[in-house]
Every structure is written in structure tokens, then in C-alpha cells.
PDB file of N, CA, C and O in Angstrom:
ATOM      1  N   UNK A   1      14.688   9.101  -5.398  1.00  0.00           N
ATOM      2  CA  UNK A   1      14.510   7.736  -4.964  1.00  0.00           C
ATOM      3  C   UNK A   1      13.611   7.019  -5.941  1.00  0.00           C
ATOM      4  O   UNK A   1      12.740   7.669  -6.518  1.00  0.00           O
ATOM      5  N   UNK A   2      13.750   5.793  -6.159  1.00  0.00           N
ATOM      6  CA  UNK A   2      13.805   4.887  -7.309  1.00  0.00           C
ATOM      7  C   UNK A   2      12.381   3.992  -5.992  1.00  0.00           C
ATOM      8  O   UNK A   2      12.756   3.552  -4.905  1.00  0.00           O
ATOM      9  N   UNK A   3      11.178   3.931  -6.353  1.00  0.00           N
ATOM     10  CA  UNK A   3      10.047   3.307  -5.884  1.00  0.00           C
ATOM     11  C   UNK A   3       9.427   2.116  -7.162  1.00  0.00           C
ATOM     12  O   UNK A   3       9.111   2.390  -8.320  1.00  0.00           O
ATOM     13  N   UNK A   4       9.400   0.870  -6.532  1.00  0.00           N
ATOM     14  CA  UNK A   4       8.559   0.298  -7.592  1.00  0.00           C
ATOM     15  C   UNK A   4       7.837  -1.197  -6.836  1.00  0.00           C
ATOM     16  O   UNK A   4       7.998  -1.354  -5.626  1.00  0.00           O
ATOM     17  N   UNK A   5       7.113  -2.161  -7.586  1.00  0.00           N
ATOM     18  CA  UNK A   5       6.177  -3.021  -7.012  1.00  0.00           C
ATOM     19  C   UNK A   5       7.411  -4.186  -7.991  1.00  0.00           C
ATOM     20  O   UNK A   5       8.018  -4.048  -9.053  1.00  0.00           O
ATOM     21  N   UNK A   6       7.329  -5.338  -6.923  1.00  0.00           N
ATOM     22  CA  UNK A   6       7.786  -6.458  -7.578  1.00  0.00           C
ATOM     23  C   UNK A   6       6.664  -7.219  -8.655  1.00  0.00           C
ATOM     24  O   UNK A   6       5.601  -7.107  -8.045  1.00  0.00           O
ATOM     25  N   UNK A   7       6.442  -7.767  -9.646  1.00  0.00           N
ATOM     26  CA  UNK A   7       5.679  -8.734 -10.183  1.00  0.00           C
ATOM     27  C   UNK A   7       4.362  -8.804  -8.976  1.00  0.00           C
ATOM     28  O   UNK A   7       3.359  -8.094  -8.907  1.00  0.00           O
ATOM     29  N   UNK A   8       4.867 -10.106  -7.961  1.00  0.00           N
ATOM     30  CA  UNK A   8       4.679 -10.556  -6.910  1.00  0.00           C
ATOM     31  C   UNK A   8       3.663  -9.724  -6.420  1.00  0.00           C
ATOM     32  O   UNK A   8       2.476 -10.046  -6.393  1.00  0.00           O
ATOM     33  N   UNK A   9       4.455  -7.873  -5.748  1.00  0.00           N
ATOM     34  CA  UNK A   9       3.511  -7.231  -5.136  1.00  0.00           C
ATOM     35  C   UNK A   9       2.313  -7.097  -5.969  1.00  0.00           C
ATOM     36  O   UNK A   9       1.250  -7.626  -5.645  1.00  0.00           O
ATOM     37  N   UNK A  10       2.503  -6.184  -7.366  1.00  0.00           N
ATOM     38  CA  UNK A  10       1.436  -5.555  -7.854  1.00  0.00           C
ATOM     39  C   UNK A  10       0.470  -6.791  -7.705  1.00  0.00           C
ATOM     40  O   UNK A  10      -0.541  -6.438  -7.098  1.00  0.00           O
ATOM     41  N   UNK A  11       0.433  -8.500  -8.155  1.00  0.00           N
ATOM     42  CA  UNK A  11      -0.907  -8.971  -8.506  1.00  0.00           C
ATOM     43  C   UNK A  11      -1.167  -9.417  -6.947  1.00  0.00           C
ATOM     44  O   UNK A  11      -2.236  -9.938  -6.629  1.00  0.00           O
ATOM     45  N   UNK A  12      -0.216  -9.201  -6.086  1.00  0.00           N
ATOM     46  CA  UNK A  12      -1.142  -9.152  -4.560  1.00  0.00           C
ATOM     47  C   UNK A  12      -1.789  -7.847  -4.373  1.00  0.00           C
ATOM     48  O   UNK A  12      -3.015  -7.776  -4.289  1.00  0.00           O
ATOM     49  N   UNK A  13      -1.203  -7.043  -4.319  1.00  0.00           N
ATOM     50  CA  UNK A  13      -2.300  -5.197  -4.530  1.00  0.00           C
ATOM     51  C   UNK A  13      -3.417  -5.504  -5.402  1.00  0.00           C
ATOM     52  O   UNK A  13      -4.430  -5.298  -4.734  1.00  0.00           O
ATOM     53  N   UNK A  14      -3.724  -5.886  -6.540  1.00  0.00           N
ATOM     54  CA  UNK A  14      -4.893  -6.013  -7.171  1.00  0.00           C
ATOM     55  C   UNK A  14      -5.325  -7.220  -6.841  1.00  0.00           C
ATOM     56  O   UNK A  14      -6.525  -6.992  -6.996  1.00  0.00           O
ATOM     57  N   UNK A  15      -5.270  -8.625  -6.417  1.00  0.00           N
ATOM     58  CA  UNK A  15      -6.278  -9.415  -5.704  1.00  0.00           C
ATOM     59  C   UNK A  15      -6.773  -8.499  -4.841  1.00  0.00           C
ATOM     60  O   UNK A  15      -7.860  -7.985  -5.107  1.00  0.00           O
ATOM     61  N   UNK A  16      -6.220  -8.208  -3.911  1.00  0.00           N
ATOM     62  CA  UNK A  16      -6.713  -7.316  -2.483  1.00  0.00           C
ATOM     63  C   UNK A  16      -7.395  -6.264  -2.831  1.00  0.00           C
ATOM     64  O   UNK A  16      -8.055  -5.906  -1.855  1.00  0.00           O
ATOM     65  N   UNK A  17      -7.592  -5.505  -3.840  1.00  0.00           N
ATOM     66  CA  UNK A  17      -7.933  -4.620  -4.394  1.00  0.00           C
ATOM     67  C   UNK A  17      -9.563  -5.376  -4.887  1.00  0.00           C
ATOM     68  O   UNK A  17     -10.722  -5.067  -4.611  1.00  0.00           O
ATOM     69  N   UNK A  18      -9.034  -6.345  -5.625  1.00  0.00           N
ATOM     70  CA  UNK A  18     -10.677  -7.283  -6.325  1.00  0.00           C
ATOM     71  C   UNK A  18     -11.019  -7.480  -5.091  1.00  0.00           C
ATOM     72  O   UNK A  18     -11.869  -6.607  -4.915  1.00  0.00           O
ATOM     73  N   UNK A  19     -10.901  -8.122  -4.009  1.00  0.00           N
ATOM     74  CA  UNK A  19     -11.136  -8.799  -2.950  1.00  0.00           C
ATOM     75  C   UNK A  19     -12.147  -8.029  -2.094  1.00  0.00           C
ATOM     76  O   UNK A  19     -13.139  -8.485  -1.526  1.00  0.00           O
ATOM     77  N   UNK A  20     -11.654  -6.659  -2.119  1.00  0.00           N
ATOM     78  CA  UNK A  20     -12.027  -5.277  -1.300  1.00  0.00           C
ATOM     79  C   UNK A  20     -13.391  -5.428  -2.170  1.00  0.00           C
ATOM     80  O   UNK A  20     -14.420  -5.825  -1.624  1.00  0.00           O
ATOM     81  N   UNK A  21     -13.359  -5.162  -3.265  1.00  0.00           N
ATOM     82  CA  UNK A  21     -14.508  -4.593  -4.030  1.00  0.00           C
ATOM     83  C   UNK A  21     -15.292  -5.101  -4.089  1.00  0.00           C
ATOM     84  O   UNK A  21     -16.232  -4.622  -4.723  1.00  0.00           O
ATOM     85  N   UNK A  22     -15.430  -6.481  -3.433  1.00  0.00           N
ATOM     86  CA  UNK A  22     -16.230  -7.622  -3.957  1.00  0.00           C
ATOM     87  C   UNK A  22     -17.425  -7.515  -2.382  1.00  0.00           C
ATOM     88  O   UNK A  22     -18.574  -7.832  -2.074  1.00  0.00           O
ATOM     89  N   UNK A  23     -15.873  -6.673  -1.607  1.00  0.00           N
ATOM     90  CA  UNK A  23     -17.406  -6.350  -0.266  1.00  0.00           C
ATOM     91  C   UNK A  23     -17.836  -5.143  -0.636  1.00  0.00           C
ATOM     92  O   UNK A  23     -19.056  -4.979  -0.602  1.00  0.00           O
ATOM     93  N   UNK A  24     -17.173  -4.261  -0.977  1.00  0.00           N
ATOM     94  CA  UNK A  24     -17.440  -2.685  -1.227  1.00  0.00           C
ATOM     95  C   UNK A  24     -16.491  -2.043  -1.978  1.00  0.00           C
ATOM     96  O   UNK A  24     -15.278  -1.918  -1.811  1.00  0.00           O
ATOM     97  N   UNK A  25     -17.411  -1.567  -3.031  1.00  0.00           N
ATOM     98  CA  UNK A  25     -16.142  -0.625  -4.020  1.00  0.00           C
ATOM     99  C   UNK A  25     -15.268   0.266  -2.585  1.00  0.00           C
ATOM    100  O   UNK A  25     -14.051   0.449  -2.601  1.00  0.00           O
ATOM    101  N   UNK A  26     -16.089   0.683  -1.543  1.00  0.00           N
ATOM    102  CA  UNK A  26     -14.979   1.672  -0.836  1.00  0.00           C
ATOM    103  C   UNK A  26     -14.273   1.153  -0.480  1.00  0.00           C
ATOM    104  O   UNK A  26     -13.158   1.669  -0.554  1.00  0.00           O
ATOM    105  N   UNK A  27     -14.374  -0.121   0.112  1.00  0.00           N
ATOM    106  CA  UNK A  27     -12.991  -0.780   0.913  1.00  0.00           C
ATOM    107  C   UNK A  27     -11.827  -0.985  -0.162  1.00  0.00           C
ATOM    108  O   UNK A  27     -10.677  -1.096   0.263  1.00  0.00           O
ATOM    109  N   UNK A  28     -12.129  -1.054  -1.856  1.00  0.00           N
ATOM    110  CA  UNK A  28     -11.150  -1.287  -2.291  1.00  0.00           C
ATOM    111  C   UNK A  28     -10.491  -0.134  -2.703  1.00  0.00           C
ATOM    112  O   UNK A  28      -9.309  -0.212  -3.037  1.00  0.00           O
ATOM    113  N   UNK A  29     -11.556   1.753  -2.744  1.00  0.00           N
ATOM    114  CA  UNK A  29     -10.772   2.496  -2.523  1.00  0.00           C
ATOM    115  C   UNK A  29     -10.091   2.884  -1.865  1.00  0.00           C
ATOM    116  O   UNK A  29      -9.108   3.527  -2.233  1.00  0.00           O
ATOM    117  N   UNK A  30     -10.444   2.566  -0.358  1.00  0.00           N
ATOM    118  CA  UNK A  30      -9.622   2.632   0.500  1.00  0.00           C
ATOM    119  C   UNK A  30      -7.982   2.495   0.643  1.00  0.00           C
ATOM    120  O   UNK A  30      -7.144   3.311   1.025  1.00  0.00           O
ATOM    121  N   UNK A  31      -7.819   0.648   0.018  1.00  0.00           N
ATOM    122  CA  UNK A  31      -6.886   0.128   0.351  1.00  0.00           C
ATOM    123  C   UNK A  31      -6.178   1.141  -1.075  1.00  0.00           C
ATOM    124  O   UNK A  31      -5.621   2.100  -0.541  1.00  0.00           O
ATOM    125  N   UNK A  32      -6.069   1.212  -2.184  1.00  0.00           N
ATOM    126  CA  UNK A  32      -5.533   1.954  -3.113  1.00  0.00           C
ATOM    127  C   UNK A  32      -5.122   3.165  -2.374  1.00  0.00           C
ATOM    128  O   UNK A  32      -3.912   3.232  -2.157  1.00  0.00           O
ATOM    129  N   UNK A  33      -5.972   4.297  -1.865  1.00  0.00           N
ATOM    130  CA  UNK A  33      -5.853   5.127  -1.083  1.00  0.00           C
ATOM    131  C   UNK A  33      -4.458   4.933  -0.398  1.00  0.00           C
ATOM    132  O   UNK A  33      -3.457   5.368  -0.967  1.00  0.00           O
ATOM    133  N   UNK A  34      -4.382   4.414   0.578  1.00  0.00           N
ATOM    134  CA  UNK A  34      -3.743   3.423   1.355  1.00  0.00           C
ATOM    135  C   UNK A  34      -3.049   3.586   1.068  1.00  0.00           C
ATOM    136  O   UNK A  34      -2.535   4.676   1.321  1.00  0.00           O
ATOM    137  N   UNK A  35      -2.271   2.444   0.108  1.00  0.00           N
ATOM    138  CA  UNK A  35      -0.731   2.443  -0.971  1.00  0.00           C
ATOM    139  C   UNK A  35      -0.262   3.743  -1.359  1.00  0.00           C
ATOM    140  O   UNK A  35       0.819   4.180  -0.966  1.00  0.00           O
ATOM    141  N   UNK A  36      -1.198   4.508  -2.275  1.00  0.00           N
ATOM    142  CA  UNK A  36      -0.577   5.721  -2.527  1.00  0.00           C
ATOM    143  C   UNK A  36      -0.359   6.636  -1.328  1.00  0.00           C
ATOM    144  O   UNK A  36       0.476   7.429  -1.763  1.00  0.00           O
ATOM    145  N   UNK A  37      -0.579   6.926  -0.290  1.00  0.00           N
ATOM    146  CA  UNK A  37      -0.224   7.613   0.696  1.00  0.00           C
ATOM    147  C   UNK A  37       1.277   6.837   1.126  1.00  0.00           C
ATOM    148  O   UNK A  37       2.362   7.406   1.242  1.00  0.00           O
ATOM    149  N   UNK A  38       1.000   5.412   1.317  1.00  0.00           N
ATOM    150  CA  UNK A  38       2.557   4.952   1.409  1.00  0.00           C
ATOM    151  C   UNK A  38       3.660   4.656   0.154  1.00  0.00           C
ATOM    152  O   UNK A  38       4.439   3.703   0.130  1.00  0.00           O
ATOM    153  N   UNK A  39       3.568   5.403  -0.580  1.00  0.00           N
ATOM    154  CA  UNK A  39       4.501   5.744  -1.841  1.00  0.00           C
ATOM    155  C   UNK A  39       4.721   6.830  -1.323  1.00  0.00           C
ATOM    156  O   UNK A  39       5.803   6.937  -0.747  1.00  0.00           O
ATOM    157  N   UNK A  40       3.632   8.218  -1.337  1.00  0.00           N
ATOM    158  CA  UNK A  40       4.510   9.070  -0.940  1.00  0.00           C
ATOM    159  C   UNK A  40       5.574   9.408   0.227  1.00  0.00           C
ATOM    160  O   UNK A  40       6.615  10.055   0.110  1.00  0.00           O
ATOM    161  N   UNK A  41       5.070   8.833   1.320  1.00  0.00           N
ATOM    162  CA  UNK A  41       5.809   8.994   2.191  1.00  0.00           C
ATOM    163  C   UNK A  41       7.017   8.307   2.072  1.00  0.00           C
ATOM    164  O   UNK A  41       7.964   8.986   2.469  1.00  0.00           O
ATOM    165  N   UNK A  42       7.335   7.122   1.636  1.00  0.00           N
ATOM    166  CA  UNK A  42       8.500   6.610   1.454  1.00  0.00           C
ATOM    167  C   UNK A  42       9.478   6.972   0.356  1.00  0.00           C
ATOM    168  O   UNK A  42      10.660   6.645   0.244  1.00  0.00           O
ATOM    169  N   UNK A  43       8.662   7.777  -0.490  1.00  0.00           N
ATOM    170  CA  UNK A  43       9.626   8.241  -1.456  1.00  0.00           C
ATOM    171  C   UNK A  43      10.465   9.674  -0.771  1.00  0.00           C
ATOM    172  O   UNK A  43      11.618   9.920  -1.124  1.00  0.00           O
ATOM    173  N   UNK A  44       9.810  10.456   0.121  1.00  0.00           N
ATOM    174  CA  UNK A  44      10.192  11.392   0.674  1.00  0.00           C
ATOM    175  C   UNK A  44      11.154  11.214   1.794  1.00  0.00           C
ATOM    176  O   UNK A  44      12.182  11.878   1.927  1.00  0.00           O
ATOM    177  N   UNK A  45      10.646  10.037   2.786  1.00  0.00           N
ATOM    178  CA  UNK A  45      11.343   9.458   3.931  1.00  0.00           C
ATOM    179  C   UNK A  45      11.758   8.018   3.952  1.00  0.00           C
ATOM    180  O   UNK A  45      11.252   7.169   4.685  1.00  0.00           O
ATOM    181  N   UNK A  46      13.142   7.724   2.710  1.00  0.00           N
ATOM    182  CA  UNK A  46      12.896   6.407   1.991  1.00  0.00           C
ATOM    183  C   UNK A  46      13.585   5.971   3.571  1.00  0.00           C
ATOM    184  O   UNK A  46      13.002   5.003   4.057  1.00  0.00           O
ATOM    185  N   UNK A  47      14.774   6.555   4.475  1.00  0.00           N
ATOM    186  CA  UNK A  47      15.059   5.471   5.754  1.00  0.00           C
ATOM    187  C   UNK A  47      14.559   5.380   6.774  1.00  0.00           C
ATOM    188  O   UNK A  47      15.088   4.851   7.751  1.00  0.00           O
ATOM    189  N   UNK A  48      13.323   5.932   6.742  1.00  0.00           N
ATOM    190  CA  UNK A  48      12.277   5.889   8.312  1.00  0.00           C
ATOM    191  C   UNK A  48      11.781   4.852   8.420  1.00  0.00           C
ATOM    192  O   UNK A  48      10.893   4.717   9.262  1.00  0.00           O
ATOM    193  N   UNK A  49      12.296   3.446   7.372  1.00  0.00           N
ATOM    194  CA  UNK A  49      11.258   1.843   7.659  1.00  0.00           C
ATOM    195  C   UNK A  49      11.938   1.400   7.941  1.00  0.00           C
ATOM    196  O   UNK A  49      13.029   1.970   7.974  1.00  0.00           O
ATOM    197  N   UNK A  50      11.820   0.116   8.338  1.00  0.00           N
ATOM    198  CA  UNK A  50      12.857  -0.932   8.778  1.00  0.00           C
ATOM    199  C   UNK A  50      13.492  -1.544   7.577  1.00  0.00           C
ATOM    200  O   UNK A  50      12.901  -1.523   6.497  1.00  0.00           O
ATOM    201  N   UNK A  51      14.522  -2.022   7.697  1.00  0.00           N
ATOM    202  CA  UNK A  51      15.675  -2.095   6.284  1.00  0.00           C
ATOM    203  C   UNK A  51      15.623  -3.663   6.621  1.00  0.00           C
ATOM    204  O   UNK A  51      16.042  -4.233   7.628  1.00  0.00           O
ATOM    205  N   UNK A  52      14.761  -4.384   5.088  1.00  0.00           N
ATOM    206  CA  UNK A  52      15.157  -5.690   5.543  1.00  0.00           C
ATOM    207  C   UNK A  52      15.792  -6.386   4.342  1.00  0.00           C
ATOM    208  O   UNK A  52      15.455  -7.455   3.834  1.00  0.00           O
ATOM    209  N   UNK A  53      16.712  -5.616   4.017  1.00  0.00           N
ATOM    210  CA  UNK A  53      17.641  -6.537   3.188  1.00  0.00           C
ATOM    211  C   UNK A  53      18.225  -5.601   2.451  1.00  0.00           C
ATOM    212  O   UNK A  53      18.132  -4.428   2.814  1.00  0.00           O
ATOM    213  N   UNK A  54      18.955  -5.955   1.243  1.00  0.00           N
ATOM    214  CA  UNK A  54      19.852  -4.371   0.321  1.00  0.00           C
ATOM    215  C   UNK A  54      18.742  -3.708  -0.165  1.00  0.00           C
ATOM    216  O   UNK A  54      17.781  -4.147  -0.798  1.00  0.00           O
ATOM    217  N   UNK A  55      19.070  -2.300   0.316  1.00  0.00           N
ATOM    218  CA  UNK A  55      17.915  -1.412  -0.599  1.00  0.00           C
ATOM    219  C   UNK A  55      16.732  -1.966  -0.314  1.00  0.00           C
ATOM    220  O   UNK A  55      15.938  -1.866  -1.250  1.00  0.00           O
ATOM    221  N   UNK A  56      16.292  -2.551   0.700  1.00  0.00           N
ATOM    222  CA  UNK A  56      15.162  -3.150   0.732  1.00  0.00           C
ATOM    223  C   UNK A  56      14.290  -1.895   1.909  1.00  0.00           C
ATOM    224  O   UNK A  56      14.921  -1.021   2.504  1.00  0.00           O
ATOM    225  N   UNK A  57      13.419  -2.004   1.977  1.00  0.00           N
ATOM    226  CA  UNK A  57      12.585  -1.400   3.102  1.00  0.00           C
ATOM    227  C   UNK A  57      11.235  -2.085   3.478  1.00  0.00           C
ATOM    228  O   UNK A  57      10.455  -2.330   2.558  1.00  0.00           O
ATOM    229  N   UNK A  58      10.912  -2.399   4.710  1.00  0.00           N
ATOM    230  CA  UNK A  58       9.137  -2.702   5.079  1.00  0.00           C
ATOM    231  C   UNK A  58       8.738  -1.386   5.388  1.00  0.00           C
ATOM    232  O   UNK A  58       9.518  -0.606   5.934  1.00  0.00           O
ATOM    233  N   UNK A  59       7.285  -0.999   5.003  1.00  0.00           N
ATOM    234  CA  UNK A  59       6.347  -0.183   5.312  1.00  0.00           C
ATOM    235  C   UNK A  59       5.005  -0.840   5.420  1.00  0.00           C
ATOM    236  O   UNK A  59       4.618  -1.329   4.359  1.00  0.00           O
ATOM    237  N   UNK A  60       4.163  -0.977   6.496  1.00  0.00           N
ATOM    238  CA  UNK A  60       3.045  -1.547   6.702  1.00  0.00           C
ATOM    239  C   UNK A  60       1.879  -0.867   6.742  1.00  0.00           C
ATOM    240  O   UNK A  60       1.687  -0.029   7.623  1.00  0.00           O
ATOM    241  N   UNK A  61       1.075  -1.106   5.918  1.00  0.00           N
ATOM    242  CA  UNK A  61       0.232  -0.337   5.497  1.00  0.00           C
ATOM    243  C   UNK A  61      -1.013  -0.025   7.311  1.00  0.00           C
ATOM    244  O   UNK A  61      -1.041  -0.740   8.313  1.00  0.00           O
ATOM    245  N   UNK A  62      -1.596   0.916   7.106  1.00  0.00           N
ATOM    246  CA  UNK A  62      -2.549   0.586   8.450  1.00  0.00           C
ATOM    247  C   UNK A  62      -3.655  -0.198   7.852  1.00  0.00           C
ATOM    248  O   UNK A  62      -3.673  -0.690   6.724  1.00  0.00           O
ATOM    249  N   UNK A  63      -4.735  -0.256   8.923  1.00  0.00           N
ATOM    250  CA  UNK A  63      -5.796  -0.863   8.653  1.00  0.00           C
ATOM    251  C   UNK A  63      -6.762  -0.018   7.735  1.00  0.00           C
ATOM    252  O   UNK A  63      -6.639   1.154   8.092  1.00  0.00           O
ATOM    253  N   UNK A  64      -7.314  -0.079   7.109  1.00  0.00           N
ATOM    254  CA  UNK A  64      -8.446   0.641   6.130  1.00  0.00           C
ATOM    255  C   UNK A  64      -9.860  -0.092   6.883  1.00  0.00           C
ATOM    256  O   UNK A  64     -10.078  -1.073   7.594  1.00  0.00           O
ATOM    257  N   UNK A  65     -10.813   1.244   6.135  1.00  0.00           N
ATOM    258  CA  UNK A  65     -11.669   1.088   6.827  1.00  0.00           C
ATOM    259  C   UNK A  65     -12.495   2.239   6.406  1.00  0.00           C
ATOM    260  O   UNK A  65     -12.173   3.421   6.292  1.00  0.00           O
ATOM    261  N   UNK A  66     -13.712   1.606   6.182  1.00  0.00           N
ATOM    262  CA  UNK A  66     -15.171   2.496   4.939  1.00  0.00           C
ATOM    263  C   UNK A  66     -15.614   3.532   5.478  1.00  0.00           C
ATOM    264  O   UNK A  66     -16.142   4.466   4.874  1.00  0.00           O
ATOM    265  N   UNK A  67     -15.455   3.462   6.533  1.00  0.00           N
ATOM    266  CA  UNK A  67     -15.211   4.791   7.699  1.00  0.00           C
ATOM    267  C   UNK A  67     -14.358   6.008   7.708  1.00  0.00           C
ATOM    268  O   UNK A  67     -14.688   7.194   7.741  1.00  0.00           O
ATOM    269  N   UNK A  68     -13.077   5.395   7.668  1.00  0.00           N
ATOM    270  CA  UNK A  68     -12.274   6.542   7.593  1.00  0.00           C
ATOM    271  C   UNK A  68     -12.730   7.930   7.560  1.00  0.00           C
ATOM    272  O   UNK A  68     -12.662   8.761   8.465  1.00  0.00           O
ATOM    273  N   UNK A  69     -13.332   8.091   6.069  1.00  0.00           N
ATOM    274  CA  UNK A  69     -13.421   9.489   5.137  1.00  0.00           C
ATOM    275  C   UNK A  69     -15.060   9.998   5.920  1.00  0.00           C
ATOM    276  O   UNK A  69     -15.515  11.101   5.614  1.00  0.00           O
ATOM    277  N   UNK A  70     -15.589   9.375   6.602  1.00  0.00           N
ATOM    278  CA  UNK A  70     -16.992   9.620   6.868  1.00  0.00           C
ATOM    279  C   UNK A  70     -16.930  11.314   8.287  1.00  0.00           C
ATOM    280  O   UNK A  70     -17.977  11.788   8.730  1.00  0.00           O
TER     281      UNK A  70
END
């Protein structure tokens, strides 16, 4: 399975990423964290999301949180 970020996504992942960091480097590891856990899983289980368009899929990330790992 063929995984990738539109233009669009990646410089929304890295605002959100700057955005995070700007309260706490962790929150912006977090959210990175985050993404890569939902790559893998969708590369493994690409039809377990909702299909919203050709070849398209949603996966929604959960909430993050500086906590988590504590």
C-alpha cells in the first residue's frame, strides 16, 4: 500500500507541529508520535477507515496529550 501526505497535509502537520512546540516541545512530540502510529496502522489496515472518495480514506487522529507517556 502506497501512503503519502498531500502538499496541503504535510504544511498543516508542521504548523501543528510548530504550534505544539510553541506550548511544549512534548505536545509537538506527541502529535508526530501520533501520525506515525497512524501510518502504521493504515498501511497495514488500509480498509478499516471510512472511504471518502477514490482511494481515499479518513483516519482521525486521537487527542494527544503531555501525559500520555507519564
Amino acid at each position: 500500500m502506497k501512503l503519502f501526505f498531500s502538499e496541503l497535509a504535510q504544511n498543516e502537520l508542521q504548523d501543528a507541529v510548530t504550534y505544539y512546540d510553541e506550548i511544549s516541545s512534548l505536545l509537538g512530540d506527541a502529535l508526530i508520535k501520533e501520525v506515525k502510529q497512524a501510518e502504521k496502522l493504515i498501511t497495514v489496515f488500509p480498509f478499516a477507515w471510512t472511504s471518502v472518495g477514490n482511494h481515499q480514506r479518513k483516519y482521525i487522529l486521537k487527542k494527544i496529550s503531555i501525559y500520555d507517556d507519564l
